[in-house]
BAFI-3210 file (N, C-alpha, C; in Angstrom, 3 decimals, decimal comma, padded with zeros to 6 digits):
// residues 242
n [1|2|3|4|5|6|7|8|9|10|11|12|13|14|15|16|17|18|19|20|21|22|23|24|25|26|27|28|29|30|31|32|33|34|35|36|37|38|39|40|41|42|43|44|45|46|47|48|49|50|51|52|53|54|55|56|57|58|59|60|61|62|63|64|65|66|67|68|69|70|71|72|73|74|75|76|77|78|79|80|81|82|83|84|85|86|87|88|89|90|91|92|93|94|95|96|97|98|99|100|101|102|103|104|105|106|107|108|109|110|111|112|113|114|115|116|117|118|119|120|121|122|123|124|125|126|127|128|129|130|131|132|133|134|135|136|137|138|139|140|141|142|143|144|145|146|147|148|149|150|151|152|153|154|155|156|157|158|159|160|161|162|163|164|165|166|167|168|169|170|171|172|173|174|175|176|177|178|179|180|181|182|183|184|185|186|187|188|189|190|191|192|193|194|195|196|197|198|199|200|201|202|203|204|205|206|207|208|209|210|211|212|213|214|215|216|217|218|219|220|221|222|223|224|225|226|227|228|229|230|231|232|233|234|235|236|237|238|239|240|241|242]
n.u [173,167|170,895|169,066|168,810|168,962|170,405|170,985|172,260|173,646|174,597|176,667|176,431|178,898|180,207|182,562|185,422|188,110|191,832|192,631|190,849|189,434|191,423|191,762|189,484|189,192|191,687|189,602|188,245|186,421|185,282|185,311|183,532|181,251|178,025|175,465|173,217|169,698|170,193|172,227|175,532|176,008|178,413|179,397|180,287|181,335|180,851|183,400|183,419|180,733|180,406|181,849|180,438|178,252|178,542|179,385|177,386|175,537|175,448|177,174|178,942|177,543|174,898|172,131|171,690|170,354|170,148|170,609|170,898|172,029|170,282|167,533|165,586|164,257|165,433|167,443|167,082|170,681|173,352|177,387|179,219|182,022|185,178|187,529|190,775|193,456|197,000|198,564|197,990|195,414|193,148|189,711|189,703|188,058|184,755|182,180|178,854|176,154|172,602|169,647|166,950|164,665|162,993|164,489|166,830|170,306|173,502|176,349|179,338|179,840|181,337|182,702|182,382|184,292|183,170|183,552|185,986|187,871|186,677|187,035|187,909|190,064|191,647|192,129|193,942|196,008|195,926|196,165|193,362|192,976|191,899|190,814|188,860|187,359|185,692|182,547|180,198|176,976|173,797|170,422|168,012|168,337|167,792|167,800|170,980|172,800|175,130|177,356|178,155|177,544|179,895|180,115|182,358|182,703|183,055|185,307|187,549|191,276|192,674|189,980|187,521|185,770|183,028|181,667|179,041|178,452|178,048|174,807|172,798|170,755|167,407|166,286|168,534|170,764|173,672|176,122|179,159|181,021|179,695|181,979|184,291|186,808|186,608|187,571|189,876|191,576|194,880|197,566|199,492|202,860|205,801|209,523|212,067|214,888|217,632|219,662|223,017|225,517|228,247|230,451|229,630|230,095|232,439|234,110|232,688|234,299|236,781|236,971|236,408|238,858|240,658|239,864|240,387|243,434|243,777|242,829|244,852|247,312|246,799|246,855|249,455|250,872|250,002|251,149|254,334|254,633|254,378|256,902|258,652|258,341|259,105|261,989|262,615|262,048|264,191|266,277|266,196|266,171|268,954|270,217|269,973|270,939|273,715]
n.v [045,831|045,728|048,605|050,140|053,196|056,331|059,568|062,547|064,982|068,594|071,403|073,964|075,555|078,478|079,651|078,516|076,191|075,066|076,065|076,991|074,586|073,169|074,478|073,505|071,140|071,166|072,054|069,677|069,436|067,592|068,538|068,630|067,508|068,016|066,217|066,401|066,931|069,274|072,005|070,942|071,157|072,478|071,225|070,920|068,153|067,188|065,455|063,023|062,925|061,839|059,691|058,242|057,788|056,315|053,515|052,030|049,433|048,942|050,020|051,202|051,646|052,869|054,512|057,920|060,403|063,308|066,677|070,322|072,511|072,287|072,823|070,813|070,111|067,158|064,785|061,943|060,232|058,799|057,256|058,330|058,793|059,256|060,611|059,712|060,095|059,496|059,177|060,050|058,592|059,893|060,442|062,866|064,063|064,137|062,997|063,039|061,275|062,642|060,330|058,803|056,645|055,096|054,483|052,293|051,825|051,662|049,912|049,388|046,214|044,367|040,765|038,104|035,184|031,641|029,405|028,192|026,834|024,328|023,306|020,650|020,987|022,633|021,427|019,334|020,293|022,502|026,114|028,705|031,124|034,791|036,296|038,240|040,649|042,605|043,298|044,943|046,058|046,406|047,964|048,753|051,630|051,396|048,083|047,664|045,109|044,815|042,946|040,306|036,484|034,070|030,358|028,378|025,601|023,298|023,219|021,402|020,759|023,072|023,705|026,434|029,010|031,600|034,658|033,576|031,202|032,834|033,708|035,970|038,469|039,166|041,172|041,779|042,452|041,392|042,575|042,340|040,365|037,098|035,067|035,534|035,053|034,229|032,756|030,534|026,851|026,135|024,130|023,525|025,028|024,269|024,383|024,665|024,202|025,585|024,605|024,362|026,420|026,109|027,992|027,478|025,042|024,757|026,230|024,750|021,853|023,026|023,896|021,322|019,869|021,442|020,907|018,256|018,151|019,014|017,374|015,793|016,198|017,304|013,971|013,458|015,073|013,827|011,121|011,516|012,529|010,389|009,364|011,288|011,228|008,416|008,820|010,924|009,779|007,636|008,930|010,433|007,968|007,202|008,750|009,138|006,923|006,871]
n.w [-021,501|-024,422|-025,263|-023,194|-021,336|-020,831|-019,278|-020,020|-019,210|-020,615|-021,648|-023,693|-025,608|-026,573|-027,697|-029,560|-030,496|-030,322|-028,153|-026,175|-025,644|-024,761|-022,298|-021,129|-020,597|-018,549|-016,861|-016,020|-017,885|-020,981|-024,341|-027,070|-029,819|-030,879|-033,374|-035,503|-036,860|-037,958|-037,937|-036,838|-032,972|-030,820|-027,597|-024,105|-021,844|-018,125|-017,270|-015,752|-015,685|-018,543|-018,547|-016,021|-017,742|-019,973|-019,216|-018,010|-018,585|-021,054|-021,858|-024,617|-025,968|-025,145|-024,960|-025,260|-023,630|-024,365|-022,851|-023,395|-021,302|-019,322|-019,915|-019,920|-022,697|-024,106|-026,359|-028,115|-028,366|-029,754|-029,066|-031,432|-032,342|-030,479|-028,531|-027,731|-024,948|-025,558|-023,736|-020,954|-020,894|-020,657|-021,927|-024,717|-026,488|-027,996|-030,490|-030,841|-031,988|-032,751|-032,835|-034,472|-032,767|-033,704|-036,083|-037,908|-037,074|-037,809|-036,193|-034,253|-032,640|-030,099|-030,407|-028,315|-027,193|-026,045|-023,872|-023,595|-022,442|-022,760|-025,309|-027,094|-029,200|-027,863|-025,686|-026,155|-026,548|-028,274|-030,235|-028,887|-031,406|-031,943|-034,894|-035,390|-033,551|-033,598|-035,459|-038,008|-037,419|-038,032|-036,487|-034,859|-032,422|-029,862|-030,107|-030,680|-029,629|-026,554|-027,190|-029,108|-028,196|-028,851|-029,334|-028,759|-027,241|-028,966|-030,697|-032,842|-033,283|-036,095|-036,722|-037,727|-037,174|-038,472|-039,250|-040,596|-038,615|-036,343|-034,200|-034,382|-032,369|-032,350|-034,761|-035,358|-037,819|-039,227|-041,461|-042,353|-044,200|-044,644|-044,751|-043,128|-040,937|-037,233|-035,525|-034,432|-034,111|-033,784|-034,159|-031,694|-031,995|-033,036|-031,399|-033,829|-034,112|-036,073|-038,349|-038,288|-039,946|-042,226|-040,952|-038,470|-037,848|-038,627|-036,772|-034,316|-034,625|-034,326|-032,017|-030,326|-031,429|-029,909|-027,126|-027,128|-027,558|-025,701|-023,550|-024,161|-023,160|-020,893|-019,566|-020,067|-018,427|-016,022|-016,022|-015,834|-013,567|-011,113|-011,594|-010,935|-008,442|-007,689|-008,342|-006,840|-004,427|-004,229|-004,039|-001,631|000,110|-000,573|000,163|002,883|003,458|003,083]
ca.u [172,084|170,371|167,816|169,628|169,202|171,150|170,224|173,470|173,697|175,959|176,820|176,544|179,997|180,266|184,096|185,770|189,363|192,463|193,015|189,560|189,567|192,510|191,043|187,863|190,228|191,918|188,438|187,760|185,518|185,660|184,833|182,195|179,871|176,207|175,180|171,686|169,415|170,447|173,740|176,515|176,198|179,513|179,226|181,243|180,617|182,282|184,289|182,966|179,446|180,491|182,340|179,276|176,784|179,351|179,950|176,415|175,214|175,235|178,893|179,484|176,336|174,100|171,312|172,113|169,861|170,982|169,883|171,909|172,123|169,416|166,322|164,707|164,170|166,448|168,063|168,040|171,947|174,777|178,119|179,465|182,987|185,901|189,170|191,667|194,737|197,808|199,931|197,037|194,368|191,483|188,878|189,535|187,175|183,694|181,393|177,415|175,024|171,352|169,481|165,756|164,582|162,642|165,068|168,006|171,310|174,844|177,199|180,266|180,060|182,371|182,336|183,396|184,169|182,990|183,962|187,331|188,678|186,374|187,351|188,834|191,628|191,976|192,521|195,057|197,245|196,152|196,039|192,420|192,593|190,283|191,044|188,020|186,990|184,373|181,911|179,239|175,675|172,491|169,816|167,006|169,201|167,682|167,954|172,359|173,516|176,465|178,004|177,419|178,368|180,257|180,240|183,510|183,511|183,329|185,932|188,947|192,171|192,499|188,337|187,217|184,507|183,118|180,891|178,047|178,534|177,075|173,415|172,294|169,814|166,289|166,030|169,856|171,332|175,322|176,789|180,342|181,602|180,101|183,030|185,082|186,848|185,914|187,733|190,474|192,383|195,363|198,321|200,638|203,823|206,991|210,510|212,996|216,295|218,421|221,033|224,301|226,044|229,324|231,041|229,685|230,367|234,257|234,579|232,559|235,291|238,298|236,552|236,657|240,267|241,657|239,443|240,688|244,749|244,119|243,099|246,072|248,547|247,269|247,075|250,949|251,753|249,739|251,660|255,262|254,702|254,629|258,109|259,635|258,298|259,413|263,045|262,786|261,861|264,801|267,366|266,460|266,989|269,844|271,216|269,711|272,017|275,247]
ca.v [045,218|046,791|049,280|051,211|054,826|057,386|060,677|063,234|066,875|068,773|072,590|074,688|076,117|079,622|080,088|077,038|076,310|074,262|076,783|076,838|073,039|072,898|075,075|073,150|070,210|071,629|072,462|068,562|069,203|066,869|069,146|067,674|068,065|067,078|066,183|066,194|066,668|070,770|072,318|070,729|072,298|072,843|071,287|070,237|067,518|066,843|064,263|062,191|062,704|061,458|058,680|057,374|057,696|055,586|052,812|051,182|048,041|048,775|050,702|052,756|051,339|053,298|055,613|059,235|061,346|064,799|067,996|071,215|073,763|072,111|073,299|070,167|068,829|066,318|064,575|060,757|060,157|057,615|057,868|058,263|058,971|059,611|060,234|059,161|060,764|058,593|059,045|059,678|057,683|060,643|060,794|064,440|064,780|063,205|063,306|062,627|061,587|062,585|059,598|058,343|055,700|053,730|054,128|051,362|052,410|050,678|049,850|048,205|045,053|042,985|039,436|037,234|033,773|031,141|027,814|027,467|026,016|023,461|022,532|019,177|021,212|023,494|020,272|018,506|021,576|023,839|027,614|029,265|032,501|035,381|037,046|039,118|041,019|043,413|043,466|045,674|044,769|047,329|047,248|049,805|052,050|050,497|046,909|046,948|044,298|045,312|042,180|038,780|035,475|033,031|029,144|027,753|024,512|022,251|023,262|020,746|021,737|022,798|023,906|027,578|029,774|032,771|035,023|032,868|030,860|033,881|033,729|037,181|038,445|038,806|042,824|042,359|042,186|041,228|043,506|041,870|038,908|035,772|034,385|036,449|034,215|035,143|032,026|029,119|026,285|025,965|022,956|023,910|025,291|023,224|024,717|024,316|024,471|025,611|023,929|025,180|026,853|025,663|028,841|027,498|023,798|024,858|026,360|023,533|020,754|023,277|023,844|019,859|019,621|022,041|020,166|016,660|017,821|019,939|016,324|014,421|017,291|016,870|013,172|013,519|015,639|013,293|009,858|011,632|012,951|009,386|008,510|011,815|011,061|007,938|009,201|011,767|008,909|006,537|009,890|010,496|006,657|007,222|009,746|008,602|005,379|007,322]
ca.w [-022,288|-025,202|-024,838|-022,082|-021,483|-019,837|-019,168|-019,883|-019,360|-021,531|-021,763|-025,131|-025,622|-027,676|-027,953|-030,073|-031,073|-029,409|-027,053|-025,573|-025,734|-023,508|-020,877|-020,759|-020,335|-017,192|-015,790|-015,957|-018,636|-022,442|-025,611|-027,939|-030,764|-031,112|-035,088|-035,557|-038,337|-038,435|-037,517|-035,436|-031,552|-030,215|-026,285|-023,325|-020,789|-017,180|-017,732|-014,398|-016,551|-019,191|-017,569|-015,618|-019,186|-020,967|-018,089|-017,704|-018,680|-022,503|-022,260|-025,895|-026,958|-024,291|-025,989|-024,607|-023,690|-023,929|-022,204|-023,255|-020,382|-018,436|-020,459|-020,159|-024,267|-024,551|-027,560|-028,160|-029,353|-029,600|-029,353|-032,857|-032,195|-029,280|-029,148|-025,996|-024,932|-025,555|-022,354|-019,986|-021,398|-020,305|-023,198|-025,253|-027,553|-028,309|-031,566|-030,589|-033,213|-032,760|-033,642|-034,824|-032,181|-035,158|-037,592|-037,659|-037,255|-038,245|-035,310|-034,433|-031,380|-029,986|-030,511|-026,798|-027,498|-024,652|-023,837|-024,837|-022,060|-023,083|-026,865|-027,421|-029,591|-026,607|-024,143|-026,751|-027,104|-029,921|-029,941|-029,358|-031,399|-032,022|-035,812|-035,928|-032,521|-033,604|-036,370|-038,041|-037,059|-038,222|-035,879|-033,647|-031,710|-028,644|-029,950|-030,878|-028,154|-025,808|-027,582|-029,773|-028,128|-029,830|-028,332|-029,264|-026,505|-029,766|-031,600|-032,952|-033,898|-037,528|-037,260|-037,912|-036,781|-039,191|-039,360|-040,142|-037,219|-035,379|-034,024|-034,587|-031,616|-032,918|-034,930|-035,518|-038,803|-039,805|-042,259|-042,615|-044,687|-043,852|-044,638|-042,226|-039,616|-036,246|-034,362|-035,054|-032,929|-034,525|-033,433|-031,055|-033,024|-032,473|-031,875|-034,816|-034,257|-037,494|-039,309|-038,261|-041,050|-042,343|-040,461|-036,891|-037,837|-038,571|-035,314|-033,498|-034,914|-034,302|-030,451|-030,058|-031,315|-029,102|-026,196|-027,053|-027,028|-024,108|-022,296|-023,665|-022,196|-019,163|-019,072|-019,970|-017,079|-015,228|-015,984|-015,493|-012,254|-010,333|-012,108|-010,712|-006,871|-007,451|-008,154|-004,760|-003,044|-004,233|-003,731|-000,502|000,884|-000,867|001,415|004,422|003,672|003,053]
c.u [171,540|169,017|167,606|169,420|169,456|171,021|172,190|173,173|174,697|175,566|176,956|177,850|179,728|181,890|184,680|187,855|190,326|192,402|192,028|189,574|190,468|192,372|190,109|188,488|190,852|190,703|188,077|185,972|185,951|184,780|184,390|181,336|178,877|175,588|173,746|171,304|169,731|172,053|174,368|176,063|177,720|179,126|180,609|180,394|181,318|182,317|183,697|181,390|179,541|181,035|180,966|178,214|177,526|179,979|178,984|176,528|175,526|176,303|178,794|178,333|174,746|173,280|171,397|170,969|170,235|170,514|170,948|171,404|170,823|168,382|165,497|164,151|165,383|166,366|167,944|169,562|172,423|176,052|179,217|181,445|183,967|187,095|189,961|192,932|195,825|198,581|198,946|196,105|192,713|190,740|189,166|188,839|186,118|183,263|179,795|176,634|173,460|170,850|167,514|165,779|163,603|163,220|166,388|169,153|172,529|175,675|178,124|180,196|180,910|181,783|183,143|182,640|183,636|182,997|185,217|188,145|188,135|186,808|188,191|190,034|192,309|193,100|193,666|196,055|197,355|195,762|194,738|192,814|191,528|190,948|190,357|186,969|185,960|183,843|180,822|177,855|174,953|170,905|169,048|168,009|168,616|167,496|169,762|172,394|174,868|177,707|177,117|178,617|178,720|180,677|181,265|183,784|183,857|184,240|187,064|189,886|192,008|191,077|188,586|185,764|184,415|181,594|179,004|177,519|177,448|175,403|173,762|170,901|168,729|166,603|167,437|170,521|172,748|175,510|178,281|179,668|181,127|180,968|184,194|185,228|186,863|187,019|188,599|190,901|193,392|196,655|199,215|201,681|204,911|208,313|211,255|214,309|217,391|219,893|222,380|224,774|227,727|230,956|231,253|230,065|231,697|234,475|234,019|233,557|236,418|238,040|236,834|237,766|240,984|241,438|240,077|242,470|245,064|244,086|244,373|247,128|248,181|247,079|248,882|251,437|251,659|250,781|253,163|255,048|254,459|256,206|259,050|259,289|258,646|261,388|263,482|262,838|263,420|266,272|267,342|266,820|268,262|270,710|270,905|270,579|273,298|275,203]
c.v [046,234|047,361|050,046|052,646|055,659|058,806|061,457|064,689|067,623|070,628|073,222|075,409|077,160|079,792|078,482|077,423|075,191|074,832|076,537|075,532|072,517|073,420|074,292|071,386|069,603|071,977|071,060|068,073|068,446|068,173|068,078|068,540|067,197|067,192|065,591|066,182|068,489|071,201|071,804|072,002|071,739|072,314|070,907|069,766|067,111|065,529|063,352|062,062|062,018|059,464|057,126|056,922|056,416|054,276|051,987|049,771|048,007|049,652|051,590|053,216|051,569|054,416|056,869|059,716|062,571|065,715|069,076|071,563|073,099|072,147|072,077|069,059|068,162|065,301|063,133|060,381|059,215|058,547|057,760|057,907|059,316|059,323|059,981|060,025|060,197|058,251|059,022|058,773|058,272|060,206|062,546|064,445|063,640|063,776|062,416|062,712|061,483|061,638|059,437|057,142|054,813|053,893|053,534|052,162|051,453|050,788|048,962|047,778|044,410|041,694|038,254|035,743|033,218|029,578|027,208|026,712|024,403|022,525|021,810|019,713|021,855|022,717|019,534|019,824|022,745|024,609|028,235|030,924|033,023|036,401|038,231|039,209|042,048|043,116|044,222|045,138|046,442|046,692|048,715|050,127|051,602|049,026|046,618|046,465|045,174|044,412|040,829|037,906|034,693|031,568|028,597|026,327|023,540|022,279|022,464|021,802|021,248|023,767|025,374|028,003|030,843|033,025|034,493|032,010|031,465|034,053|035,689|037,574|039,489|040,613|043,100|042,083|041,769|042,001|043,121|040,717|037,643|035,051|034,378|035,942|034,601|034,058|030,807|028,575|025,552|024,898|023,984|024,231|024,513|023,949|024,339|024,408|024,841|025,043|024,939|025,563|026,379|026,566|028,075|025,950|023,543|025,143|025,210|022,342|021,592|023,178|022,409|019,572|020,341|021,434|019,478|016,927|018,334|018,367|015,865|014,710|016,820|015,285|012,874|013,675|014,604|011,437|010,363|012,022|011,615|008,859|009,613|011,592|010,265|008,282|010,410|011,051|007,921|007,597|009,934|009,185|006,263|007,849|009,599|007,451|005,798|008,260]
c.w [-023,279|-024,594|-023,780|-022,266|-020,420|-020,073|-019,409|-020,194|-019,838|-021,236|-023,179|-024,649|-027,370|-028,391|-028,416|-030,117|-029,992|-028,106|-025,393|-024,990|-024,798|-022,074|-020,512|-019,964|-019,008|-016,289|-015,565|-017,324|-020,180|-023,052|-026,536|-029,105|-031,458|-032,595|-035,028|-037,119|-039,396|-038,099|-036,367|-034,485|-030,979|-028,514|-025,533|-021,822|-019,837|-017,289|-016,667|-014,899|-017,515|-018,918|-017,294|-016,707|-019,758|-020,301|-017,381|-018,398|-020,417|-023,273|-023,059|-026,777|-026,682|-025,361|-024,756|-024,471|-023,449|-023,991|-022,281|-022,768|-019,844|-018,377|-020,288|-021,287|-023,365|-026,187|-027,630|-028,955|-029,042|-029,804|-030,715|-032,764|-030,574|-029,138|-027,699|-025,636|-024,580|-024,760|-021,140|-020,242|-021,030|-022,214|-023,604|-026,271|-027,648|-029,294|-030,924|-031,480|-032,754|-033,555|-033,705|-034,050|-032,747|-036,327|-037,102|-038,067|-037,277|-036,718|-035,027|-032,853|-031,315|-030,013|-029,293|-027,022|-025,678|-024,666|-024,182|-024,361|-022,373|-024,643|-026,807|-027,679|-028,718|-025,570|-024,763|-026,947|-028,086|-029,071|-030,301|-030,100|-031,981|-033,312|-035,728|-034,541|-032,399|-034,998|-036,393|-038,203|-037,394|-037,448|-034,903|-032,958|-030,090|-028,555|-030,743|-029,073|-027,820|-026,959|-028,108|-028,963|-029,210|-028,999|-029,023|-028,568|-027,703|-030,417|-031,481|-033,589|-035,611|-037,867|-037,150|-037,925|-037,986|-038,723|-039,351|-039,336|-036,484|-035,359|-033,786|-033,199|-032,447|-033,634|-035,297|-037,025|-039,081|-041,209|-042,758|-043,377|-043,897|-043,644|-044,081|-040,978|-038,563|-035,423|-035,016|-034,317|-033,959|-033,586|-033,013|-032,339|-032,129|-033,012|-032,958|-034,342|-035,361|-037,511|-039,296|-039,859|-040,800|-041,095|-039,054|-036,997|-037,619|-037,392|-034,410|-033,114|-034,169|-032,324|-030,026|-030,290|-030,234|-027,585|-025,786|-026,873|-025,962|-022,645|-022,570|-022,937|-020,590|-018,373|-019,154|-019,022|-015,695|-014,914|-015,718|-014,066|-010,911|-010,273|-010,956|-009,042|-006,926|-007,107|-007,601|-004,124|-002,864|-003,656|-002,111|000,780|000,632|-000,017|003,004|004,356|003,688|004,524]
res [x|x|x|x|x|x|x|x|x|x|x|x|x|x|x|x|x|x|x|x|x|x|x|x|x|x|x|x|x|x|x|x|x|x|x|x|x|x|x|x|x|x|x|x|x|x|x|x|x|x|x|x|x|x|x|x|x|x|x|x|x|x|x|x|x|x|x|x|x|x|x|x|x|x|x|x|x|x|x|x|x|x|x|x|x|x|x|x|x|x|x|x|x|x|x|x|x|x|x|x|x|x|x|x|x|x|x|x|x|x|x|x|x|x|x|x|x|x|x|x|x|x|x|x|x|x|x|x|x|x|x|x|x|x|x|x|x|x|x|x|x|x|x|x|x|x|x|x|x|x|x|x|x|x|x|x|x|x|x|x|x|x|x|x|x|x|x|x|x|x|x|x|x|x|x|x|x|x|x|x|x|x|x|x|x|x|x|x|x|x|x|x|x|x|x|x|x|x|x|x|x|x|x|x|x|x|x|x|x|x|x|x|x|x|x|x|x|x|x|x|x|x|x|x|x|x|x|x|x|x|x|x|x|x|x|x|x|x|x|x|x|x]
***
């Protein structure tokens, strides 16, 4: 929910670079830096701290409070930036912006549709999708929402949601394109099959000729082979009589 605050304790770090960064890494600690209204501070935060700050009720969109080395001030911040690590998926690196808690700040929310199993176009077969999954909203750093709903049960197929659609919660602004589709139910798509090409048509016909004389061969074999048991049968009463 907005208006969340989490308390986070961070460490001032003196020594910078990858190297460093990779040690701090292996200690279970993330490397970071805090942007205020004076010089970047260089910090690092244990990762299981960081973790829990970033994992409440108001997720990315939690107001920080941050205490280097334990002194006590603390900082109101957001988190500005954060980078992931592509094979593990730890967090390595954060950016923290010191912020003004009456001055509005820009941020990006997700937008979670609801109702969709409900929409008529939903229930006849069309496809709910979602074009446009976050947008930028300006707004009191303790009034950005976690997220904007969007009520989709009404939607037919063919219809489209945008931007203006969106109820805004009270202190919140929109910053995108009203006209910026957020939501569509589009008709089922229907296999095609393509038009053989002359290549696969020639072999189709020559496949069916070789089919059709392959039966008459073996209805051939099939209509001589009574004539020749008949003339075993007439040989051997033949020699049973002599």
């Amino acid at each position: 929910m907005a208006g969340e605050r989490t308390k986070l304790v961070v460490a001032n770090r003196d020594r910078l670079g990858s190297a460093e960064s990779r040690r701090l890494r292996r200690e279970g600690l993330v490397p970071g830096v805090l942007y205020g209204n004076g010089e970047p501070v260089a910090i690092s935060i244990a990762e299981r701290e960081l973790r829990r700050a970033l994992t409440g009720a108001s997720g990315l969109h939690s107001i920080l409070d941050v205490e280097i080395d334990g002194k006590g001030e603390t900082r109101a911040s957001i988190l500005k930036e954060y980078q992931v690590d592509p094979v593990r998926g730890g967090v390595t690196h954060v950016d923290l912006q010191e912020v003004r808690l009456d001055k509005p700040i820009q941020a990006s929310v997700s937008v979670q549709l609801h109702g969709g199993e409900d929409a008529p176009g939903v229930r006849e077969g069309g496809v709910l999708s979602q074009p446009l999954r976050e947008i930028r909203v300006e707004a009191l750093p303790l009034e950005v929402p976690e997220h904007i709903d969007l009520d989709v049960s009404g939607m037919e197929i063919g219809g489209t949601l945008r931007i203006s659609d969106l109820t805004a919660p009270e202190g919140v602004t929109l910053l995108d394109d009203p006209e910026s589709v957020v939501a569509t139910v589009t008709a089922p798509t229907k296999v095609v099959e393509p038009e053989p090409t002359e290549e696969e048509l020639a072999a189709m016909e020559a496949e069916a000729e070789e089919g059709a004389e392959g039966e008459e061969g073996a209805e051939g074999e099939g209509a001589e082979a009574p004539a020749e048991s008949e003339g075993d049968a007439s040989g051997d009463e033949s020699s049973d009589g002599g």
